[in-house]
C-alpha positions as CSV (number, residue, x, y, z in Angstrom):
1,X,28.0,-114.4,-189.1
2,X,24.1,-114.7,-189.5
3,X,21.0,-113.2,-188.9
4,X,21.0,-114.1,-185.0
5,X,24.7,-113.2,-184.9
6,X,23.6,-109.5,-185.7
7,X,20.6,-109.7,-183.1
8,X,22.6,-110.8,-180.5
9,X,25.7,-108.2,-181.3
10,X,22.9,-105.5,-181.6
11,X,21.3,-106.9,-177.8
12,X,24.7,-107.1,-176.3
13,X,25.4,-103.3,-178.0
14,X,22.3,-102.1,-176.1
15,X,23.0,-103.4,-173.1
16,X,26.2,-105.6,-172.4
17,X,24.2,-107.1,-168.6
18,X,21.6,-108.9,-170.3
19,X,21.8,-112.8,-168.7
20,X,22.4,-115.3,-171.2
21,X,18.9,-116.6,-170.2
22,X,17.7,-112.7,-171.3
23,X,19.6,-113.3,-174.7
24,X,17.9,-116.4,-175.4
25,X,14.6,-115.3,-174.7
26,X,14.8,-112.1,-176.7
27,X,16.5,-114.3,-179.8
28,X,14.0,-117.3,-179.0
29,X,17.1,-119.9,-178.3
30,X,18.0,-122.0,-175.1
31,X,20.5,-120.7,-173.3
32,X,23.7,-123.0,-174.2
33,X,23.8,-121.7,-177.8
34,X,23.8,-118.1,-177.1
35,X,26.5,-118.6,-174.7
36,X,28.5,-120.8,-177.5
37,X,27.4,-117.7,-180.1
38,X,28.9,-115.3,-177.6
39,X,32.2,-117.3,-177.4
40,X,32.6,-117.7,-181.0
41,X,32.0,-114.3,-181.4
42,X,34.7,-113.1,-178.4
43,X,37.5,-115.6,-180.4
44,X,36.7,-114.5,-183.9
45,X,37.4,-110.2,-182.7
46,X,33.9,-109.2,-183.1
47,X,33.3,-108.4,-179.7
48,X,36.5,-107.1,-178.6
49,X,36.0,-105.8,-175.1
50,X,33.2,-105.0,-172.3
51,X,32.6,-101.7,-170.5
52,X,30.5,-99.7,-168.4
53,X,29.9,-95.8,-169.8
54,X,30.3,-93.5,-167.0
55,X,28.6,-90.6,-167.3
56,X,31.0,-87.5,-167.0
57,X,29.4,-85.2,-166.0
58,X,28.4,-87.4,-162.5
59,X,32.6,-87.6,-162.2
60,X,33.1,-84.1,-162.3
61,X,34.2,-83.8,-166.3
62,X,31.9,-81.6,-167.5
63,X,33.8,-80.0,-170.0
64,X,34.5,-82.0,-173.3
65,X,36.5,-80.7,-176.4
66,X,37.5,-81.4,-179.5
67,X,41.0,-80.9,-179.8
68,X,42.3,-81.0,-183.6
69,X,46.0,-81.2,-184.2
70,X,48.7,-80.7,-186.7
71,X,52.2,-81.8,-186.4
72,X,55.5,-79.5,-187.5
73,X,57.2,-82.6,-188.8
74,X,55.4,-85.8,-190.4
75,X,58.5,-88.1,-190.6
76,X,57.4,-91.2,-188.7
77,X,59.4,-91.3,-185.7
78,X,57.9,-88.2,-185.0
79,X,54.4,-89.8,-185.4
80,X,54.9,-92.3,-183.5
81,X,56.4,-90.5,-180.4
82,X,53.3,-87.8,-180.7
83,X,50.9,-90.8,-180.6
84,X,53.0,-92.3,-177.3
85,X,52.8,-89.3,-175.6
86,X,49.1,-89.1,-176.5
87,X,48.4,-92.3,-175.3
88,X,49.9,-91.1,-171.8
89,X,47.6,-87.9,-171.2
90,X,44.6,-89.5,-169.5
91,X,42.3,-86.5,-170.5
92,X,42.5,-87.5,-173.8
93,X,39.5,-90.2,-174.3
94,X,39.9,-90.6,-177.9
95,X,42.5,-89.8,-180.8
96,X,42.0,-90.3,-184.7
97,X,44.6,-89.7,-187.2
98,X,42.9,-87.7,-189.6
99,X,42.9,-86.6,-193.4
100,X,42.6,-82.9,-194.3
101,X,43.4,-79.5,-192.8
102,X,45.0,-81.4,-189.3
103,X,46.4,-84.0,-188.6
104,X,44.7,-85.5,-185.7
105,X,41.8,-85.5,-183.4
106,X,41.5,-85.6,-180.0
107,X,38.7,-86.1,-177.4
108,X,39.1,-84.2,-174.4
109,X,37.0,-84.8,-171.2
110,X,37.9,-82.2,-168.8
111,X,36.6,-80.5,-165.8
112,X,36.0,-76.8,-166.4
113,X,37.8,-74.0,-169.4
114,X,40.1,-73.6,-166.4
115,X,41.5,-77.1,-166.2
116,X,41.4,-77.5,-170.2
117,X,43.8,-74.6,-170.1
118,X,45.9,-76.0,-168.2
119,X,46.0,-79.5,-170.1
120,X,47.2,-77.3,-173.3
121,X,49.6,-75.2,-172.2
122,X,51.3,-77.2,-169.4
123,X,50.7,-80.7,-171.7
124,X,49.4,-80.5,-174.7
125,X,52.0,-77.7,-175.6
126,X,55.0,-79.6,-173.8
127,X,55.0,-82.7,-176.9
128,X,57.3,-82.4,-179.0
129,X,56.1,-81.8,-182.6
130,X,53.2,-79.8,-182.0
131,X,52.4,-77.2,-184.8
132,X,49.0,-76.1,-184.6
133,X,45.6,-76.6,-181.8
134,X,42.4,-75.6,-182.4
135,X,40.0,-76.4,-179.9
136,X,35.7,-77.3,-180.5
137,X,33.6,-76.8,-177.2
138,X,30.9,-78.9,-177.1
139,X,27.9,-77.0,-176.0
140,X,25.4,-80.2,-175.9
141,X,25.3,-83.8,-177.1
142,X,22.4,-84.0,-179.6
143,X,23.5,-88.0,-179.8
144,X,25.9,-90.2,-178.5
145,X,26.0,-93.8,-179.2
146,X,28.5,-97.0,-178.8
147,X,25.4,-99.0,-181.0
148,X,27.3,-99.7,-184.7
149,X,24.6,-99.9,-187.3
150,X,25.0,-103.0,-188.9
């Protein structure tokens, strides 16, 4: 990957509905490289998916949480089968095995308290495994990025 490589990932990072045409005038190329440079860099894993960020709070989620886990038993077919049933609970937005005091670390986005208790004790609290929750309230977003700083 070189120099233009890096623009262009930082460009598309930014904003992902920039034209190829908008991509070759920002990185001073014609229009059929970028699109090869894009291709090359879809096969070869550095771009591994498109999206559009939804605001949350506009779909009625206004509540997000940091939910930070630790497991009873830490054989691995009990790993495993926590992080299936994680996969399945669609308010979680984001899980991260983790080092340290828990084991895991879960994004929540969530309507109101109301509906996030609900989610742990009629879900969260159903799995299997499930020693210890502690739950972080975000109170406001100071900064939030998808742009990786390379």
């Amino acid at each position: 990957m070189d120099k233009v490589d890096r623009e262009l990932l930082r460009l598309l990072q930014e904003n992902a509905k920039l034209t190829n045409k908008e991509l070759a005038a920002k990185l001073g190329l014609t229009i059929t490289p970028v699109h090869e440079r894009i291709k090359k860099l879809e096969r070869e894993g550095f771009i591994s998916r498109y999206s559009a960020i939804v605001n949350r709070h506009k779909v009625d989620l206004g509540l997000e949480v940091f939910c930070s886990v630790s497991l009873k038993d830490h054989q691995k077919e009990f790993i495993e089968q926590f992080e299936r049933d994680v996969m399945a609970l669609e308010e979680v937005t984001e899980c991260y095995h983790i080092g340290g005091r828990f084991d895991y670390l879960l994004k929540v986005a969530i309507k109101n308290m109301e509906a996030y208790r609900d989610f742990v004790s009629q879900k969260l609290a159903e799995l299997d495994n499930i020693g210890n929750v502690q739950s972080s309230f975000v109170m406001s977003e100071i900064k939030k990025t998808n742009v990786l700083p390379f």
